[in-house]
N, C-alpha and C positions, 0 to 999 in steps of 0.2 A: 363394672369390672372390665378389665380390658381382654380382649381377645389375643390369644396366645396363639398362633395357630404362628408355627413354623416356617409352615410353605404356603403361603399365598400368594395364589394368582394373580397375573394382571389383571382381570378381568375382576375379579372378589374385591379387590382393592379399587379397581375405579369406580366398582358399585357403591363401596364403602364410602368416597371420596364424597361422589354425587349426594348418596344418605346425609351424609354432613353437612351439604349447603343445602338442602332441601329446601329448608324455611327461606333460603335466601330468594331462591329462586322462584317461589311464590312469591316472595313480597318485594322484591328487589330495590329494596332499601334497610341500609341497617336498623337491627332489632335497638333502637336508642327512645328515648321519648321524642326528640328533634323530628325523629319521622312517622312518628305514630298516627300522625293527620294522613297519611300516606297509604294507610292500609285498614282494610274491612278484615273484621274477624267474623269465622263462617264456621260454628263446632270449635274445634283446638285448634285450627287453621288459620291462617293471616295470609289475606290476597292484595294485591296491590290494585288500587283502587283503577287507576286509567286503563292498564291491562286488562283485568277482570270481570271491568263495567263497561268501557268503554268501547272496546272492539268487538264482543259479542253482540253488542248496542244494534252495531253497525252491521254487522254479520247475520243477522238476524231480524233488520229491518228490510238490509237487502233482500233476503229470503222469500218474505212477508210482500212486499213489493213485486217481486217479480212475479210470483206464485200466482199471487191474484190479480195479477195485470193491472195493480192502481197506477203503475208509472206512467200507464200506454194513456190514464184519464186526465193526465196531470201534462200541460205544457211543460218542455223542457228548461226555458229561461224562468219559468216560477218552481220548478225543483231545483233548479241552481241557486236561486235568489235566495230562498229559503232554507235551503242548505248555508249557506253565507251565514246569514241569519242566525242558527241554531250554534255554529261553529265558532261564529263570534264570543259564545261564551266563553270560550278560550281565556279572552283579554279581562275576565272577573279575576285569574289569576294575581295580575298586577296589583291587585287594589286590595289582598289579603282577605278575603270574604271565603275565600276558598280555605283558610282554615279551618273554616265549622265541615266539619265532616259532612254531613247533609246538605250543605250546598255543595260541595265539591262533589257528590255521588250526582245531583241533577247535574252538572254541569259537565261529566264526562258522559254521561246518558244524551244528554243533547248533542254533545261533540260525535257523538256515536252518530247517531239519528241523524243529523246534519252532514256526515261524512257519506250515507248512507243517499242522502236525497240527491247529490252533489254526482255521484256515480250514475246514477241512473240519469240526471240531468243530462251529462257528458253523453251515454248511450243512447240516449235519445235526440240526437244534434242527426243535422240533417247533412252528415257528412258521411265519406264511406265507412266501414268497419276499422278498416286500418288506420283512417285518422282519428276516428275518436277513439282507439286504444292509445293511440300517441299522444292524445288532449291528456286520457286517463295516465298516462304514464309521469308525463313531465307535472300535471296537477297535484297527483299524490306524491309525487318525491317530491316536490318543494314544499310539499304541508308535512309531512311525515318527516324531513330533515330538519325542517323549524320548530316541531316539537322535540326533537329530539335532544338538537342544541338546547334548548328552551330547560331541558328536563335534566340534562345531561350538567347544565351551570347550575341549577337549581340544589342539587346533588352535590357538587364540589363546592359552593358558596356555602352551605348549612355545614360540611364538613370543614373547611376552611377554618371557620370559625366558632367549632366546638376546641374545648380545652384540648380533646386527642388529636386535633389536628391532622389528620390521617396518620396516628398509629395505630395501625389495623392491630398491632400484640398487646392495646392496653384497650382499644375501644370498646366501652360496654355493647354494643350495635351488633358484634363478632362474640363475644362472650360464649353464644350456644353452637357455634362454628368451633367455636375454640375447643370446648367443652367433648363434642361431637370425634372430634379430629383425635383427642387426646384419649377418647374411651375406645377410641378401634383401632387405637396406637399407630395412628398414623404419623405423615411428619406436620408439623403444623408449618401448614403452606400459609396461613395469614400470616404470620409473621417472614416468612418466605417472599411473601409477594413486597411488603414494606421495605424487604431490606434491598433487593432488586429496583426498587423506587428508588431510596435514597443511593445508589451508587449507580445510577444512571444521571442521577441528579450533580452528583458530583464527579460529573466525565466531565 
């Protein structure tokens, strides 16, 4: 049923909005089968695998590392080297192996973990504070910009070349967006957003 309420707030309604893409935003790729290698279901939930897996990976190994001082045991050019090493997983992408779900979960685990040894390798350089946060600085934005590109073509190639072609108003991927938007009577901004595409397209 949809919600009737006369006078809603801005605030109720961008709650509402957010309610709506919920699932997107855990799994941030459309709900289609083209991206279902993309995301671990966890209960009724669906999380995006690299996000999920990958950066807590990292987050947590750092932690782990620091806590108990294994960095302080560990030469810094063999936590970087190693780091390399694990992160290289990355390039299993190319070669489609990262399909199987279960290789793709080790492979952002290690991306994790490899991102992880890499940071503390840089912190442990025998440089001041301030240049090894400027190593860490320029290091992870060149890594974290070429995943993203990386991830970001990956996303508009698979959509490219689905039959919907980015129509976000017929794509099944949106369906429960759509669904969502239309039951708390809202305006359906997916098809808002495509039609904002195509007349940008045609300036």
């Amino acid at each position: 049923m949809k919600i009737k309420e006369k006078k809603r707030s801005k605030l109720s309604e961008t709650f509402l909005v957010i309610k709506s893409f919920g699932s997107f935003f855990l799994r941030h790729h459309p709900e289609c089968e083209n991206f279902k290698g993309h995301a671990i279901k966890i209960g009724k939930y669906e999380f995006c695998i690299g996000c999920f897996i990958g950066y807590p990976t990292s987050f947590i190994t750092i932690i782990i590392l620091g806590v108990f001082k294994i960095n302080e045991s560990i030469p810094s050019n063999y936590l970087i080297i190693f780091g390399i090493l694990f992160m290289s997983t990355f390039f299993l992408s190319f070669t489609g192996v990262t399909k199987i779900k279960f290789i793709k979960i080790i492979q952002k685990i290690f991306i994790g973990f490899g991102s992880a040894l890499i940071y503390w390798g840089i912190f442990s350089l025998n440089f001041s504070d301030f240049t090894n946060y400027v190593i860490f600085f320029l290091v992870f934005t060149i890594l974290l910009t070429f995943l993203n590109i990386y991830h970001a073509y990956g996303l508009y190639n698979t959509c490219k070349n689905c039959e919907s072609q980015f129509k976000w108003g017929q794509c099944s991927g949106f369906k429960a967006v759509r669904n969502k938007l239309k039951k708390y009577d809202l305006p359906n901004l997916i098809v808002d957003i495509e039609f904002r595409s195509k007349s940008k397209k045609e300036k």
